[in-house]
C-alpha positions in Angstrom: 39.7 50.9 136.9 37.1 48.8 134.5 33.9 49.3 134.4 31.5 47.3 136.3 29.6 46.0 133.5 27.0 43.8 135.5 27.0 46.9 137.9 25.5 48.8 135.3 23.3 46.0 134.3 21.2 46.3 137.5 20.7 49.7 136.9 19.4 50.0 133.6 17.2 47.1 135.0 16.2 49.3 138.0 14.0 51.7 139.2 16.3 53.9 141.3 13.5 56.5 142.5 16.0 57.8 144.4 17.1 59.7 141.6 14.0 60.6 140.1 14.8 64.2 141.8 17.6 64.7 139.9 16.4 63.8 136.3 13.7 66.5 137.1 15.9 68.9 137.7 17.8 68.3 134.6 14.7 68.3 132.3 14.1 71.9 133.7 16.7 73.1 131.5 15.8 71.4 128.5 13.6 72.9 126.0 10.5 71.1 124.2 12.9 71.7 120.9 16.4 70.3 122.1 17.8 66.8 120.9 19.8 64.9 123.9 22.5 62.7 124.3 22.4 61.2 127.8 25.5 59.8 128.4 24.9 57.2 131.3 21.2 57.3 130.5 21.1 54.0 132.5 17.0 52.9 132.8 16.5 55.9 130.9 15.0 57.6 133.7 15.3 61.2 132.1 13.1 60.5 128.9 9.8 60.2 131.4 10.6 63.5 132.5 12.1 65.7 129.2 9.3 67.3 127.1 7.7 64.7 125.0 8.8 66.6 121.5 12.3 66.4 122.5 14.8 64.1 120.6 16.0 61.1 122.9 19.2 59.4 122.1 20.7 57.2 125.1 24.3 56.3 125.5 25.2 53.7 128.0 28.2 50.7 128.3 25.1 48.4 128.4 22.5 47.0 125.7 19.8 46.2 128.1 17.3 48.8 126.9 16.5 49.0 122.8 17.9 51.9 121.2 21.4 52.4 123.4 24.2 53.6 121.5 26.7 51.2 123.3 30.2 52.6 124.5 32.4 52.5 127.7 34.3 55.5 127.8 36.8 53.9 129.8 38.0 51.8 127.0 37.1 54.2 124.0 35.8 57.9 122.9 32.6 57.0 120.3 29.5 59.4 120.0 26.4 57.9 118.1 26.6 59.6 114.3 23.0 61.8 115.0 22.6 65.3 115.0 22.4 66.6 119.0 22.7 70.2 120.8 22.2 68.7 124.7 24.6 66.4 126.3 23.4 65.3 129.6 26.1 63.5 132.3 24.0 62.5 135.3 25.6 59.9 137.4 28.1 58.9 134.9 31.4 61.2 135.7 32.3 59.8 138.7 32.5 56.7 137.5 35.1 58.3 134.1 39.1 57.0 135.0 40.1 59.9 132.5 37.4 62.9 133.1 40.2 65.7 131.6 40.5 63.1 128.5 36.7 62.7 128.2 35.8 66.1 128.3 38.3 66.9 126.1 37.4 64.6 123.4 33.6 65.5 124.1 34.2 69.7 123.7 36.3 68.2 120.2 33.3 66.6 118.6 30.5 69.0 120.3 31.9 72.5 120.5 29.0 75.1 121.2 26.5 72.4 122.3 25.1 72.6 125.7 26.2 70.2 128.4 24.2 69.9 132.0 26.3 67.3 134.3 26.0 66.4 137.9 29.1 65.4 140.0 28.7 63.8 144.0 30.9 66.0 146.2 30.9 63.7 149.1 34.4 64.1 150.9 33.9 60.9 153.1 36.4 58.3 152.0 34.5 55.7 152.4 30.7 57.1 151.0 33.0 57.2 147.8 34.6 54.1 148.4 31.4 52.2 148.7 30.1 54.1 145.8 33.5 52.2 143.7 33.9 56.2 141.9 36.7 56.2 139.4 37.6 60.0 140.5 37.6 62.3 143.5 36.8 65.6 143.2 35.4 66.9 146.6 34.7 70.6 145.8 33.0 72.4 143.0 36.7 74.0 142.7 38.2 71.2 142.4 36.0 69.5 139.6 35.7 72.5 137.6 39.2 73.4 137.8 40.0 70.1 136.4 37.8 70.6 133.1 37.4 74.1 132.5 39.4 73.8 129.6 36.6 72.1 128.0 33.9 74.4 129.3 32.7 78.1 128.9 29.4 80.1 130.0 29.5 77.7 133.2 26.2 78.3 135.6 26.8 76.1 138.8 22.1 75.8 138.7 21.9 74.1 141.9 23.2 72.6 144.5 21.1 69.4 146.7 22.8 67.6 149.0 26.2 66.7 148.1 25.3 67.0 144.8 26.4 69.2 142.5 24.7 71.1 138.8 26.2 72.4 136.4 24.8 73.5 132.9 27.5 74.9 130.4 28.7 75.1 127.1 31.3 72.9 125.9 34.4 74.7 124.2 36.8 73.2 122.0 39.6 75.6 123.1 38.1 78.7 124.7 38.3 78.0 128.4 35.3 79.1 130.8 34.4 82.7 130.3 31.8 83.3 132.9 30.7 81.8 135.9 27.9 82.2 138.1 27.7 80.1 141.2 25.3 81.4 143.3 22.9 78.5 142.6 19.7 79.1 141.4 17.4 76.7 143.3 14.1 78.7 143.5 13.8 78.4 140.0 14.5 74.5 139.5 13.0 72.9 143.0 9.1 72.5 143.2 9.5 73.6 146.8 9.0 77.2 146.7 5.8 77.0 149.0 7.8 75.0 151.8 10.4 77.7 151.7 8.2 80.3 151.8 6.4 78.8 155.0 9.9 77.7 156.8 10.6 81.8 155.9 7.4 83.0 157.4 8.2 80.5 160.5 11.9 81.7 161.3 10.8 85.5 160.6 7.9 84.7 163.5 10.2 83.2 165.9 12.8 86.0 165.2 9.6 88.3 166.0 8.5 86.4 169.6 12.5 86.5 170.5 13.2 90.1 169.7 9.7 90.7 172.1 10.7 88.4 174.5 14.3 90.4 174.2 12.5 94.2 174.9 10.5 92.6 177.7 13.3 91.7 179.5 15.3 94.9 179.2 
């Protein structure tokens, strides 16, 4: 499949707040020091959220906002010639004909670096079909399976929706070594004191039933 150049147009031209969320997320695991590569950056919707000493570079198949490095990875591999240690894939893979190829030719010219990527797990035929995706992965598994040639130190940080996280290290030839995925939501999602009170809720109504159980014995 080609890319949908005009597609992307509208998006870099967007707002999207949709997927403010998910930038967030990602900018948890970046550090004030890091220089990234956001590969898809599209309106460049992560730099608003990355600490402001960090290093920006954006890498996109469209010109639309100054300062893209311009590449469709469908047609070509090319990485702009700056020094990085992040790469960030959010919203891009799905939309990769060759993600094995990609990844391969990404752990060849980044080796060590850090790489956070999100992948949409959504196993409905059409959700992906109206979402024109490239690939179909429909499990963790499946998509890490495919790539973990590519990848080691692999940490599965979250999980939202059909939405996947992962934040690994990108290996030119070592193959994933560890794995955790038992996400680690508390850590990354704002939403601790909404958990906390849904806890405090169920462990009340547990309470009142388990009563209501001895009551009736």
């Amino acid at each position: 499949m080609q890319t949908d150049i005009d597609e992307w147009r509208s998006v870099a031209a967007g707002a999207q707040p949709h997927w403010e969320f998910r930038a967030g997320i990602i900018a948890k695991l970046i550090r004030a020091t890091d220089t990234v590569l956001d590969i898809g950056a599209g309106d460049q919707k992560l730099k608003r959220f990355i600490p402001p000493a960090c290093t920006y570079v954006p890498v996109d198949c469209v010109d639309d906002l100054p300062g893209t490095f311009v590449v469709d990875f469908n047609k070509e591999f090319r990485l702009p010639n700056v020094p990085f240690n992040v790469v960030v894939c959010a919203g891009s893979l799905e939309y990769i004909n060759d993600l094995a190829g990609f990844f391969r030719a990404l752990a060849a010219h980044a080796s060590g670096r850090q790489v956070i990527f999100t992948y949409f797990l959504n196993p409905k035929k059409w959700r992906r079909a109206c979402m024109k995706v490239h690939n179909n992965f429909t499990t963790g598994d499946a998509l890490l399976s495919h790539i973990n040639f590519a990848l080691s130190h692999v940490d599965i940080v979250a999980t939202r929706g059909d939405m996947i996280f992962v934040n690994a290290t990108l290996s030119a030839g070592g193959g994933i070594q560890w794995t955790n995925d038992r996400p680690i939501a508390d850590f990354l999602f704002a939403e601790r004191g909404i958990k906390k009170l849904m806890a405090k809720t169920a462990r009340s109504v547990r309470k009142r039933r388990n009563a209501i159980g001895r009551m009736l014995k």
